[in-house]
N, C-alpha and C positions, 0 to 999 in steps of 0.2 A: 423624764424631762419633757419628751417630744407629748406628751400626754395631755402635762401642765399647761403647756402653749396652746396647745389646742383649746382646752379649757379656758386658758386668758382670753385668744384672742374672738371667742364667743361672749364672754362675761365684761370685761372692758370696752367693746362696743356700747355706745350710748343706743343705739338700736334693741338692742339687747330687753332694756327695761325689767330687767330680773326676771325674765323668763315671760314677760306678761305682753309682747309683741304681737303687734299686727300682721305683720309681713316679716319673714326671713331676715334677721338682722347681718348688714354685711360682714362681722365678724366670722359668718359662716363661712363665705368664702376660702380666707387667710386660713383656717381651718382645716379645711378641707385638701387643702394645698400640701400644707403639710403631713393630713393623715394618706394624703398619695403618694408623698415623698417614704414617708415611713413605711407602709407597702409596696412598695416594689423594687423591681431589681434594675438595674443600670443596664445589664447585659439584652436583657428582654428588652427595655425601655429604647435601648441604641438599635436593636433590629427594629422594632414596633415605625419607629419616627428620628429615621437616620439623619435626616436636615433639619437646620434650625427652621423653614419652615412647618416642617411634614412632625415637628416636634411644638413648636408652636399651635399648630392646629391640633393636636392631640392633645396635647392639656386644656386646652378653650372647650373641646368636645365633651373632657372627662368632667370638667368641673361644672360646665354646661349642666352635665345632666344628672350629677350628685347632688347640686346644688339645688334644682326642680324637685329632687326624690328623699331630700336629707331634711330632718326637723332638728334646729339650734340644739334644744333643749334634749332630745333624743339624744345626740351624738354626746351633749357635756355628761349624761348620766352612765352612756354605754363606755366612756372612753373612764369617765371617773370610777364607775364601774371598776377595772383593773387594777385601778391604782395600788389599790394596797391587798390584793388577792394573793396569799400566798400557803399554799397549800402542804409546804414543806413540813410541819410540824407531825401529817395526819399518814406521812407516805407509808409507811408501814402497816396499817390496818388496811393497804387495800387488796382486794382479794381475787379480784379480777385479775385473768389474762393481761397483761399491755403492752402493746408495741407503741412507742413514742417516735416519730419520724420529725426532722427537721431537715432545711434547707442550708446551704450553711450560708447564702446570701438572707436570710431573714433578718432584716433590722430592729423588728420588732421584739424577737425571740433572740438574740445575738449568741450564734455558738460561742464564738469566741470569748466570754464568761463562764463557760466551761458548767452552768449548772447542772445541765443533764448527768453530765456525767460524774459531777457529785452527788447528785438525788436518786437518781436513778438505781443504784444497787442498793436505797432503802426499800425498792416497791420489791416484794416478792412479787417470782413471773413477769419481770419487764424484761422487754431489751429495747435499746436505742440505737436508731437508725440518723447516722448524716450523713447526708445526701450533697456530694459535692454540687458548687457553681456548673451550673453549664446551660446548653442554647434553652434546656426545655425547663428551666427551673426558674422562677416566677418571685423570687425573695419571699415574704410571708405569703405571697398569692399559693404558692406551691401548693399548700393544704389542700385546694380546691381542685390541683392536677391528675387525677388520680392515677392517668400516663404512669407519671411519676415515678407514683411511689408504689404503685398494684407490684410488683417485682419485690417487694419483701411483704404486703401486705398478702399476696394469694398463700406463702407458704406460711406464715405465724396462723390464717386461720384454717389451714389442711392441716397444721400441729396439732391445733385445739382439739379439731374433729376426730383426727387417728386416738386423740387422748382419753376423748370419753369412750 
């Protein structure tokens, strides 16, 4: 849903012009807004810009500079992109190692839908890692912590290596 909107509020912009604009249509913006909201986490977010100043000025800053670094048309095709990506049908033929880690504040990825862990004992060689709420875990950001998540990541690939 949070996808769509994003997508709306780029393409319902009369800025917009089907993709055929001059300058940044402010649909971007609303946009962006949201695909912030959808990555992150409340816990990080509340240390990060504890006052509604010090929280105020951090969103002016984030959107400040996504906004400068973001293309309309990029973001509707990376976000549409997802939409209907679903890989479930193929989990069995893959043949690869996998360690699947998640956050369990990831909005994006929502544990709480429980698919991991219905897909997951299709992939031979997986295991899945969730990774409770806490001060170091970032909601979808996580992926890029690798703090994190190295703690199950260094022994899955010492497995691989004693394996061959």
């Amino acid at each position: 849903m949070w996808r769509k909107m994003i997508i709306d509020d780029i393409r319902a912009d009369p800025d917009w012009k089907s993709g055929e604009y001059a300058s940044q249509p402010r649909g971007l913006r609303a946009a962006l807004q949201l695909l912030f909201t959808a990555g992150s986490s409340p816990l990080q977010l509340q240390r990060s810009a504890p006052t509604r100043d010090s929280a105020d000025a951090y969103i002016a800053r984030w959107l400040d500079t996504r906004f400068a670094e973001t293309d309309a048309n990029d973001l509707v095709y990376q976000v549409d992109a997802s939409r209907d990506y679903d890989p479930s049908t193929a989990l069995d033929r893959i043949t690869a190692p996998v360690l699947a880690i998640n956050s369990a504040d990831d909005f994006i990825n929502p544990p709480e839908l429980g698919l991991m862990e219905r897909l997951i004992p299709r992939v031979p060689r997986a295991r899945y890692v969730l990774i409770p709420t806490s001060e170091r875990t970032r909601g979808h950001g996580t992926h890029t912590a690798a703090a994190v998540w190295k703690e199950y990541f260094g022994p899955f690939v010492a497995a691989l290596e004693r394996a061959r």
